[in-house]
N, C-alpha and C positions, 0 to 999 in steps of 0.2 A: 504494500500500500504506500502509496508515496506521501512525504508529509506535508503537511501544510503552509508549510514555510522553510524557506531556504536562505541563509546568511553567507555572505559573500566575503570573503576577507585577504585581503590582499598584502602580502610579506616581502620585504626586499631587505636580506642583511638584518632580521630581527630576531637572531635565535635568543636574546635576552627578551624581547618584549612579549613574543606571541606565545610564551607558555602561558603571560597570565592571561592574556588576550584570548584566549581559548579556553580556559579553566571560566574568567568570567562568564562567555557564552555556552559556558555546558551544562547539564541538567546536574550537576552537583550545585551549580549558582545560582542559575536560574528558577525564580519563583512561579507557580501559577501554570506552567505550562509543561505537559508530557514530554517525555525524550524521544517519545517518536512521532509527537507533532511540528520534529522541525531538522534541520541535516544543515551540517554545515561545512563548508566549503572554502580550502584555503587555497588562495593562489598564487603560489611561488613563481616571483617577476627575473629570476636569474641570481639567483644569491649566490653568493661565495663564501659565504659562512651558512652554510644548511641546520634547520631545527633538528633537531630530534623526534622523528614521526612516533617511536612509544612510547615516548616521555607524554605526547598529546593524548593518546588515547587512553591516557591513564584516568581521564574524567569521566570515561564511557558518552553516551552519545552518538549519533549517526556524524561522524568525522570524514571526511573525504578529502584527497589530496588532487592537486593538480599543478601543472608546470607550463609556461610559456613558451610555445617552442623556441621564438626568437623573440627574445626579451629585449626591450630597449628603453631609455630610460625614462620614459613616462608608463606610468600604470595603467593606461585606457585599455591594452589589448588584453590586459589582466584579469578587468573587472568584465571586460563582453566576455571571455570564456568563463569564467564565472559564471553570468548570467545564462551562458548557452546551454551551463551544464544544469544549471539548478533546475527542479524536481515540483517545485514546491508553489503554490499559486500564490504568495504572495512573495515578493526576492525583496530583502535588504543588501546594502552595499557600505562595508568597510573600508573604503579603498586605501586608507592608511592602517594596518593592522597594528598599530601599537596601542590604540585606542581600547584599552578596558570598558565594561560596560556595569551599568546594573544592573540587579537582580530581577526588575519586573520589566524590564524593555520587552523581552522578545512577545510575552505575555500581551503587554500593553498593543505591540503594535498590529498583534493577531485582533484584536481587537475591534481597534481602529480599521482594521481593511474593511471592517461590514461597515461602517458608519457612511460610506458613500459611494458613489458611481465609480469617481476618478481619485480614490484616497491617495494623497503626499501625506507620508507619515514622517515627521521632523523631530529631532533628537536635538535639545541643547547639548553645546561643546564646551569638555574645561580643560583646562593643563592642570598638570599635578606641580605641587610646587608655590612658592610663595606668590609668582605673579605670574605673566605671559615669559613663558620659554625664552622666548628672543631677547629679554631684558633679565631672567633671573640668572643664563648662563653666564651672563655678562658677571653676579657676583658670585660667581662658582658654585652653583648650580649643577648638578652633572649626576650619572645612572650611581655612583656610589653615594652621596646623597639620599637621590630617590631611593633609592634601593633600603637605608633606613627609616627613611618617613616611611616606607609600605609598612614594614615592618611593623613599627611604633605603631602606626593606627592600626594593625591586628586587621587587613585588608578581609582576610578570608572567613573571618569568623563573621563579618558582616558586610559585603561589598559595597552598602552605603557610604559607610563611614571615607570612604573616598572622597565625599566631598566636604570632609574635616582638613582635606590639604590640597586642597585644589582651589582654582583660581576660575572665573568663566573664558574661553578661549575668546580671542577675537572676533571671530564669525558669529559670537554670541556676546559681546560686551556688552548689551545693555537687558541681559535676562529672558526669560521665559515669554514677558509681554511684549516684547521689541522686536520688528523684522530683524533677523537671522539672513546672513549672505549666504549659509552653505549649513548643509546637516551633513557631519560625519558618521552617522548611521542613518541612512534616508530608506525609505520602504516604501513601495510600489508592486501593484500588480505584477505578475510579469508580462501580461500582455501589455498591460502599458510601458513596458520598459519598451521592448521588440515596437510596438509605436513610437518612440520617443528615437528609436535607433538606437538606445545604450548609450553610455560615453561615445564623444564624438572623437573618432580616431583623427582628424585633425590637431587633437591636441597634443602634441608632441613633445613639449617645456620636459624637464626635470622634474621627477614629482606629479606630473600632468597639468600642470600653470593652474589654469582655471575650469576643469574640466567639470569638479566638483560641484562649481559656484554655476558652470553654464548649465548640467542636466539638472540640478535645481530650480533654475531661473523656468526652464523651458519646461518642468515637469508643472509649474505653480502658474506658467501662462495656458498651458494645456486647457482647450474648453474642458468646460464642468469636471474642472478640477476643485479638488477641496483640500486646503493642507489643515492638516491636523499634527500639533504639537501635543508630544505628551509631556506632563506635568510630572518632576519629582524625578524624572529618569534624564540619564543622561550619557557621556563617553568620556573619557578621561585620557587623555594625551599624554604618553608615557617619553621620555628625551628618549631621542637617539639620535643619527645623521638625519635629521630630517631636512630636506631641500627647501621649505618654509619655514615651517614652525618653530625649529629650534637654530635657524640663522638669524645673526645679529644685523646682517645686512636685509632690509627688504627686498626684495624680488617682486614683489609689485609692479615695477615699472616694467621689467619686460616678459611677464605673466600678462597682462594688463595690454600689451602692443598683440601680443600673441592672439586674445579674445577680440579686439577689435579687427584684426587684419580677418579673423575666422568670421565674426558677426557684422560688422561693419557699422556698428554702434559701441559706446563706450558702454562697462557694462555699470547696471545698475541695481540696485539693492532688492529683490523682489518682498511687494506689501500686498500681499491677498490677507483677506478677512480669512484668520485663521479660526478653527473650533480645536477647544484644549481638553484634553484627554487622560485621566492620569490622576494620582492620589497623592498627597505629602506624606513624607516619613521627616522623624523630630533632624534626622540630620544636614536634609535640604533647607528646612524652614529658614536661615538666614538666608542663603542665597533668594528664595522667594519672595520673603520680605522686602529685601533691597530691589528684584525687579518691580515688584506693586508699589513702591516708594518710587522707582522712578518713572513707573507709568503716571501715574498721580501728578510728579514733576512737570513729565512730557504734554501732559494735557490730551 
């Protein structure tokens, strides 16, 4: 019987990150939902430091591996076989695997796919760490650090607790109430994906530039679309070489030349009327506070 859901997740060089990355998404973490209502799907972009494939399956779970044949250094060709492979009627996409997650996402976003025609199901983004990646490396900041803080907060005895040392990522700086440029765990039909084309292999930057920010953009333009944010869940951004997120230098500028040369517009922040999805637990509650304080702000 095939499941109902399929998670996409995408590895380049992260034999330190995607153990927890994959422990978080397995039915030992994960709350609310059976382990065989869902398979997930790693996609090795060419690494040169390879995981440990039974070190992962030691979660149990429908686990499945997969490789690139010609890997190059964007992740777009990653995440379409990913999606080619997946089983499962509703597909989410990791396209950065160092991203942890919490316990009632997969839950939550099973959910969420009956709530509409055309459901975009969007994940708030955090980094682990005092502040944004790009500025805490700057004061030594770095995986043996992190690697304590997981520690200290006792990650596994309650995956929430994650967001006792996390920060909200960029794509999400103004919380839960505020247009978000890009969901690092996004979820869609998969026929609507195969509609949308997937990641546009145009995008070819490092990293994939903006590939994230555009099948976003274009999933939440999509007629009778409806994005739905879940509440209280979210991804947690783990350092490693990351080609954004943990560079001090922006890359903006020629991410940004990349989308426009592809679109022929600059791009822009997508604001659809979201519906919110999702339950609090005591250890999100500031992070929530502070986006309803700045919505309040905002007007």
């Amino acid at each position: 019987m095939a499941p109902r859901l399929s998670v996409v997740v995408v590895s380049y060089n992260m034999a330190r990150e995607i153990p927890r990355t994959i422990r978080s998404l397995s039915p030992t973490m994960q709350r609310g939902i059976a382990a065989e209502d869902y398979e997930i799907i790693l996609v090795d972009n060419g690494s040169s430091e390879p995981y440990d494939k039974d070190n992962l399956r030691q979660w149990g779970g429908n686990l499945r591996f997969a490789e690139v044949a010609n890997p190059t250094a964007s992740p777009v060709a990653a995440v379409n076989l990913g999606l080619e492979l997946a089983q499962g009627e509703l597909c989410g996409v990791l396209v950065d695997g160092a991203r942890m997650v919490t316990p009632g996402l997969l839950a939550a976003a099973l959910a969420g796919g009956a709530l509409a025609k055309r459901p975009v199901i969007a994940t708030v983004g955090f980094h682990l760490g005092p502040e944004h990646q790009s500025r805490s490396v700057l004061r030594g900041y770095n995986q043996a650090v992190e690697d304590r803080l997981l520690d200290e907060a006792d990650w596994t005895s309650d995956p929430y607790r994650l967001f006792r040392i996390a920060v909200f990522a960029g794509s999400s700086t103004h919380g839960w109430f505020a247009p978000m440029t890009e969901s690092n765990a996004l979820f869609l039909p998969k026929w609507f994906w195969q509609e949308l084309g997937g990641f546009d292999p145009q995008f070819t930057s490092p990293g994939g530039g903006l590939a994230n920010l555009d099948v976003y953009a274009r999933a939440c333009a999509a007629s009778d679309s409806q994005l739905i944010v879940l509440l209280g869940e979210g991804t947690f951004h783990q350092i490693h070489s990351g080609i954004s997120s943990n560079s001090a230098e922006s890359k903006w500028p020629e991410f940004h030349a990349e989308y426009q040369r592809i679109r022929g517009h600059a791009y822009a922040t997508p604001r659809p009327e979201p519906f919110y999805l999702g339950k609090l637990n005591k250890h999100a509650m500031p992070f929530m506070a502070w986006s309803a304080q700045h919505l309040l702000k905002s007007g």
